[in-house]
GUTOR-774583 format. One record per residue: residue in three letters; chain; z negated, y negated, x of N, C-alpha, C in turn. Coordinates in steps of 0.2 Angstrom, whole numbers. Layout:
N
<res ALA	chain A	nw Z	nv Y	nu X	caw Z	cav Y	cau X	cw Z	cv Y	cu X> .
...
This chain:
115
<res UNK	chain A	nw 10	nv 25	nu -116	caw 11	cav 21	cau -110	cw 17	cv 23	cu -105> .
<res UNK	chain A	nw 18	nv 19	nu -103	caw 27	cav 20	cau -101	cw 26	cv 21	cu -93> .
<res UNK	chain A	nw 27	nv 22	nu -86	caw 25	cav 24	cau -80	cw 32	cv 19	cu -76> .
<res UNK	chain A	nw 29	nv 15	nu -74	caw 33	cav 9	cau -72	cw 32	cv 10	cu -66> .
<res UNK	chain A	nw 35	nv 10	nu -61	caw 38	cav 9	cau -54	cw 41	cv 1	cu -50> .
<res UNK	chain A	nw 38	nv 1	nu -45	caw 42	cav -4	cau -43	cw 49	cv -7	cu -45> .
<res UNK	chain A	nw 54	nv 1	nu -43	caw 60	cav 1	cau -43	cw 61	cv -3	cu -51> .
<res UNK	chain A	nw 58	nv 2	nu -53	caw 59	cav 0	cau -63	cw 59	cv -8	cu -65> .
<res UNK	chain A	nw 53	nv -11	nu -62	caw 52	cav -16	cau -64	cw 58	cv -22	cu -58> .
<res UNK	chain A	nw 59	nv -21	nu -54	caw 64	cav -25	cau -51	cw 72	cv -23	cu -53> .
<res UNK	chain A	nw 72	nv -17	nu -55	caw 79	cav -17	cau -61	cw 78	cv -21	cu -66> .
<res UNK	chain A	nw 74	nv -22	nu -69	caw 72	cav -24	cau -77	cw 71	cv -32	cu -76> .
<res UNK	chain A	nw 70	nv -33	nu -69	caw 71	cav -41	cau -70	cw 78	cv -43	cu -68> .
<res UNK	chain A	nw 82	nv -40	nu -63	caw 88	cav -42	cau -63	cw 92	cv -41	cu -70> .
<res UNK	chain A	nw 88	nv -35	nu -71	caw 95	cav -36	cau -81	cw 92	cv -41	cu -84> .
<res UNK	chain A	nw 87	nv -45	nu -84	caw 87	cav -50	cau -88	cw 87	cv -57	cu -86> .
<res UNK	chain A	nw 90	nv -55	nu -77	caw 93	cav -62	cau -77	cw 88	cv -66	cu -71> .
<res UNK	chain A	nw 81	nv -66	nu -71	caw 76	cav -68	cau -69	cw 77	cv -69	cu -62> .
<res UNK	chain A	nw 79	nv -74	nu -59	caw 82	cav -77	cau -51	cw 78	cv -82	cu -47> .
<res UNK	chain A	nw 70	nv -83	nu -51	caw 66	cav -86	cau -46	cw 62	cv -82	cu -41> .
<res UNK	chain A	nw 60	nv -85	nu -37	caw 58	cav -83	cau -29	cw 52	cv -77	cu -32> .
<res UNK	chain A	nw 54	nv -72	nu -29	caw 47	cav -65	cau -29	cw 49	cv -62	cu -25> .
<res UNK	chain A	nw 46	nv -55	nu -23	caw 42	cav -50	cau -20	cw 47	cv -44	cu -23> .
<res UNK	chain A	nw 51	nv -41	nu -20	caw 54	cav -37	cau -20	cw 52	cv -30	cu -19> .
<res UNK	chain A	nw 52	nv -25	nu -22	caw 51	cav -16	cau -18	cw 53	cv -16	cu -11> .
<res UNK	chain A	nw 60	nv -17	nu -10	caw 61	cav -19	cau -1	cw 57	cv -23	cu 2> .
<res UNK	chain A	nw 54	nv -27	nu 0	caw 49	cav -31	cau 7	cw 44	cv -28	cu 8> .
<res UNK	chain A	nw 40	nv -26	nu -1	caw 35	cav -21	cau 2	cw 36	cv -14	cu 6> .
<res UNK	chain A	nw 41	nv -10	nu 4	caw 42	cav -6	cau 8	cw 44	cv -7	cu 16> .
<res UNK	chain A	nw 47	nv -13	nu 16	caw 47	cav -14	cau 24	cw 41	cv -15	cu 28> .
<res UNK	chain A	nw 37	nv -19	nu 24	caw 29	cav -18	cau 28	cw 28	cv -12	cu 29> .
<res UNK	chain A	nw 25	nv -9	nu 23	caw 22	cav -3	cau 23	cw 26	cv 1	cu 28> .
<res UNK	chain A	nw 30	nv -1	nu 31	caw 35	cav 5	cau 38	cw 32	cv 1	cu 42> .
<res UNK	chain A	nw 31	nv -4	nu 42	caw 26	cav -6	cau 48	cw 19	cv -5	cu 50> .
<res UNK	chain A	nw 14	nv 2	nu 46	caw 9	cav 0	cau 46	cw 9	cv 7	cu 47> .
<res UNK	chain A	nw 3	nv 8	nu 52	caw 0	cav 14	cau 54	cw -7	cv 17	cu 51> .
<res UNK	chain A	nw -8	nv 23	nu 50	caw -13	cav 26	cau 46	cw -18	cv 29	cu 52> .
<res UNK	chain A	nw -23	nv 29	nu 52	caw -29	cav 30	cau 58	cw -33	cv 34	cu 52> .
<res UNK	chain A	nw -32	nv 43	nu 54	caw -39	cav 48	cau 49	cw -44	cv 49	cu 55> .
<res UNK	chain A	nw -50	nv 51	nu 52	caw -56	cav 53	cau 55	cw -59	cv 56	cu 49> .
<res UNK	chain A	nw -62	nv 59	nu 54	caw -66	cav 66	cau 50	cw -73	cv 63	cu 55> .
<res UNK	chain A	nw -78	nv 61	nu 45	caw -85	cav 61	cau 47	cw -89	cv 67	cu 49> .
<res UNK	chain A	nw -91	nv 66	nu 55	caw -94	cav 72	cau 59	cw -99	cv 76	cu 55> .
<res UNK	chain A	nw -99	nv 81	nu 55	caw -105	cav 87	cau 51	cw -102	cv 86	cu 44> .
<res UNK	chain A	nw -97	nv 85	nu 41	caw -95	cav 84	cau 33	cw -86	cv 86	cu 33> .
<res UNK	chain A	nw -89	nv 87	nu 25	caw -80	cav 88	cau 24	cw -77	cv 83	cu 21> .
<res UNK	chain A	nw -78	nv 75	nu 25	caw -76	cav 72	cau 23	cw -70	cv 68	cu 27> .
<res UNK	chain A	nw -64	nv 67	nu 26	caw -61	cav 61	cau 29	cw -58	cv 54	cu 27> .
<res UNK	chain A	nw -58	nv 53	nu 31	caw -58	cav 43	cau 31	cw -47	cv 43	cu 33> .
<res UNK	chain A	nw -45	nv 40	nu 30	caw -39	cav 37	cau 32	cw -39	cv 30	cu 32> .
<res UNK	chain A	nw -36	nv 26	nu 36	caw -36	cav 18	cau 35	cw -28	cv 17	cu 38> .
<res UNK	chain A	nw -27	nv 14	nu 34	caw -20	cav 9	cau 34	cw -22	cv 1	cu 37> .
<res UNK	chain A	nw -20	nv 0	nu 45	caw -17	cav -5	cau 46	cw -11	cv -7	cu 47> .
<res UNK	chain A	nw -8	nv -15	nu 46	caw -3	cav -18	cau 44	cw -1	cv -18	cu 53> .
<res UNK	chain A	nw 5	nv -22	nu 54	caw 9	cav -24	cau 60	cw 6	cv -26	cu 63> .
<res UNK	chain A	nw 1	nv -33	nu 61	caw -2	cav -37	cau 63	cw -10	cv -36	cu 65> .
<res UNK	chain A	nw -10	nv -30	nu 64	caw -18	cav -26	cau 66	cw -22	cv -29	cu 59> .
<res UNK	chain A	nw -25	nv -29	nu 53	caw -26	cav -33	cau 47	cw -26	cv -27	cu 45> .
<res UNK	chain A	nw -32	nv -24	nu 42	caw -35	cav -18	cau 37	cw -33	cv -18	cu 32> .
<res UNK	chain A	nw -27	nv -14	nu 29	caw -27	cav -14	cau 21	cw -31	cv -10	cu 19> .
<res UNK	chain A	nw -32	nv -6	nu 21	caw -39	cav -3	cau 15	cw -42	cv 4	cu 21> .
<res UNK	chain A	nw -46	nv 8	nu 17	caw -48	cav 14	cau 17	cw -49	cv 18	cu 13> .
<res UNK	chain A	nw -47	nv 27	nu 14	caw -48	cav 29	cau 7	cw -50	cv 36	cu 10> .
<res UNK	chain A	nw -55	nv 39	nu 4	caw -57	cav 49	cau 10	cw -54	cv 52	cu 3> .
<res UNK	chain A	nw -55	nv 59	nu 6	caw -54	cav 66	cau 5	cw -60	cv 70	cu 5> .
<res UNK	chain A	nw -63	nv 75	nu 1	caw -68	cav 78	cau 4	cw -68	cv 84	cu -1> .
<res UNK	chain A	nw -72	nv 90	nu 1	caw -70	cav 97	cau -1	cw -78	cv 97	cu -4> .
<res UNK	chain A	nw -79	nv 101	nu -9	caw -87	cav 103	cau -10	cw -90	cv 108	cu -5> .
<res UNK	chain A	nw -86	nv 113	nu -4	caw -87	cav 119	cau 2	cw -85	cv 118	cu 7> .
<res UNK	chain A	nw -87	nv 118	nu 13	caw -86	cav 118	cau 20	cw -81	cv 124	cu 24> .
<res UNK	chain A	nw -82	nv 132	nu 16	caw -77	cav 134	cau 19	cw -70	cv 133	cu 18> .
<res UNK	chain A	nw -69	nv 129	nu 13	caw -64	cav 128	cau 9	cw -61	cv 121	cu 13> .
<res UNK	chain A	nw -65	nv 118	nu 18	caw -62	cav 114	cau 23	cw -57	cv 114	cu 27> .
<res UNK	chain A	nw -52	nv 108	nu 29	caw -43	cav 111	cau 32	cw -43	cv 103	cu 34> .
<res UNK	chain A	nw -42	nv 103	nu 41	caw -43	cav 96	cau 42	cw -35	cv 93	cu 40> .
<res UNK	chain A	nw -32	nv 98	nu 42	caw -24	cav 93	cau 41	cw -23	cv 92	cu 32> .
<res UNK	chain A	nw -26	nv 97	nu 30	caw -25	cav 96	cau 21	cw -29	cv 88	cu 18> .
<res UNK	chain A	nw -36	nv 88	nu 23	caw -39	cav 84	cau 22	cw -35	cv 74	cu 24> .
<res UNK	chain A	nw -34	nv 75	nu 30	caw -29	cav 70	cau 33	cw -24	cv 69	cu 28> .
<res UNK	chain A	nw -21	nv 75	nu 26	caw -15	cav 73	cau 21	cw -18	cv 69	cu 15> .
<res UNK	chain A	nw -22	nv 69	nu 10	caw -25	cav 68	cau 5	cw -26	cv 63	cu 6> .
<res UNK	chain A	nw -30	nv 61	nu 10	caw -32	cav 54	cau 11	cw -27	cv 49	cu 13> .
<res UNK	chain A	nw -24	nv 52	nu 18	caw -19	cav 47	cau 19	cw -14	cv 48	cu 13> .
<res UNK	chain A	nw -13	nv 50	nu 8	caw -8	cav 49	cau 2	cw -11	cv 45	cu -4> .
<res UNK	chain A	nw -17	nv 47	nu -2	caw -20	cav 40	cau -5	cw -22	cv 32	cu -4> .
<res UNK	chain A	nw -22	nv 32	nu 3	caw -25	cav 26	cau 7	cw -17	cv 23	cu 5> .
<res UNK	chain A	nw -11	nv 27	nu 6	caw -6	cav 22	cau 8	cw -4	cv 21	cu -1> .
<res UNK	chain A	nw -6	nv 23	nu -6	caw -5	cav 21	cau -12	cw -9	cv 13	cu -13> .
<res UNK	chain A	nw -15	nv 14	nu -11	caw -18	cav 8	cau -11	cw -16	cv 0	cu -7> .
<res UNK	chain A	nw -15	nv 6	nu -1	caw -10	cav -2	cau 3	cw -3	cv -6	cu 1> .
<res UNK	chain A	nw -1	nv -1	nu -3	caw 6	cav -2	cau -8	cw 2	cv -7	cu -13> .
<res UNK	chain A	nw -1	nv -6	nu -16	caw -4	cav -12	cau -21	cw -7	cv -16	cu -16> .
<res UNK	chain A	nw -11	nv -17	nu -10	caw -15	cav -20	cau -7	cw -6	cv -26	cu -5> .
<res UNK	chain A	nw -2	nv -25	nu -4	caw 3	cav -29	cau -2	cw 5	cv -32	cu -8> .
<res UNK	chain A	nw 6	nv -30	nu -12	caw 10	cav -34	cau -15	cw 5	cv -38	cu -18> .
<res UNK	chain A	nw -2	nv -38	nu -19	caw -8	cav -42	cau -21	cw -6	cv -49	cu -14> .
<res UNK	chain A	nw -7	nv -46	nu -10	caw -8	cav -50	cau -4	cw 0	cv -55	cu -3> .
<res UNK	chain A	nw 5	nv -51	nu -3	caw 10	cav -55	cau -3	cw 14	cv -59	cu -9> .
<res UNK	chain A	nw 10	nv -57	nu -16	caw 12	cav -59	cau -19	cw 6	cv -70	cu -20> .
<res UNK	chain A	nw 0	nv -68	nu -15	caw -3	cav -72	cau -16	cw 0	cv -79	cu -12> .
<res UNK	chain A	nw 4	nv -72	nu -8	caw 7	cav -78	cau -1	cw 13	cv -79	cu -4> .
<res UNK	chain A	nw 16	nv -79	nu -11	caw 21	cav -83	cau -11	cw 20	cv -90	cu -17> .
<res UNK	chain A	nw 14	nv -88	nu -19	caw 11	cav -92	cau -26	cw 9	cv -97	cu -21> .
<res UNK	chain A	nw 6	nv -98	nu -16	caw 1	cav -100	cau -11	cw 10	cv -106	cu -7> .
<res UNK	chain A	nw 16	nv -104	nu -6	caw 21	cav -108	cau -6	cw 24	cv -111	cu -11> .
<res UNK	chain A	nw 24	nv -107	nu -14	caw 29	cav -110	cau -22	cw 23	cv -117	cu -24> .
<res UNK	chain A	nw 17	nv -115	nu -23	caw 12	cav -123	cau -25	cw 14	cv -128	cu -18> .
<res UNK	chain A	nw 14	nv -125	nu -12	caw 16	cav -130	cau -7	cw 22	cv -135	cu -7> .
<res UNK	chain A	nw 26	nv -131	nu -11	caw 34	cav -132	cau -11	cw 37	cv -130	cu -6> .
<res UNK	chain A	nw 35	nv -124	nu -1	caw 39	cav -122	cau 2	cw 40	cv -115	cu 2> .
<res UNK	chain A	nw 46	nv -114	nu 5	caw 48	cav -107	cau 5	cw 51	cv -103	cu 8> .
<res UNK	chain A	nw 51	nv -96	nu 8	caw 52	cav -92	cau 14	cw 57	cv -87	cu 12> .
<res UNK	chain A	nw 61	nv -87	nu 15	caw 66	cav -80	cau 17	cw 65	cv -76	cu 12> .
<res UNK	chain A	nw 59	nv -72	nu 13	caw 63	cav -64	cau 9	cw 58	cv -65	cu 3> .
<res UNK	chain A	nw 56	nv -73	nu 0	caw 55	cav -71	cau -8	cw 60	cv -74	cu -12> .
């Protein structure tokens, strides 16, 4: 199984030429620079919550982190994990979504800037 990357795949459409309207690695990375991650740590547990909101305040997801041992608990390791994974998801949670927002124009007929 080959490990595809956005980048990868947005090189491999321009090598073959492919010039109708899409969803770029730059648009998604430019959202995701707009979006702020809010962690919390579920009280009495080793568990943390990360959540990714967009510019627009609009939840892309939620993702935790949790340890078996309480002593083995580290809130900033725990924040880190989570949030490295919530923001994996909201990488895919955008291009689901913005890929829906441009099938959602192309049927309208109309079209926008940065597809």
């Amino acid at each position: 199984m080959t490990d595809l990357t956005d980048n990868s795949v947005e090189q491999e459409i321009q090598a073959k030429g492919l010039t109708a309207p899409r969803i770029t690695p730059d648009v998604i990375e430019g959202l995701l620079s707009k979006c702020r991650v809010i962690c919390q740590q579920v009280p009495g547990t080793t568990t943390t919550i990360a959540t990714v909101i967009d510019g627009n305040e609009f939840t892309l997801c939620s993702e935790i982190s949790a340890c078996a041992s309480p002593d083995n608990f580290d809130t900033e390791l725990g924040e880190k994990i989570a949030t490295d994974r919530a923001l994996k998801v909201a990488r895919d949670e955008l291009w689901r979504l913005e890929g829906y927002r441009l099938k959602r124009a192309l049927k309208d007929g109309s079209s926008e800037e940065h597809f």
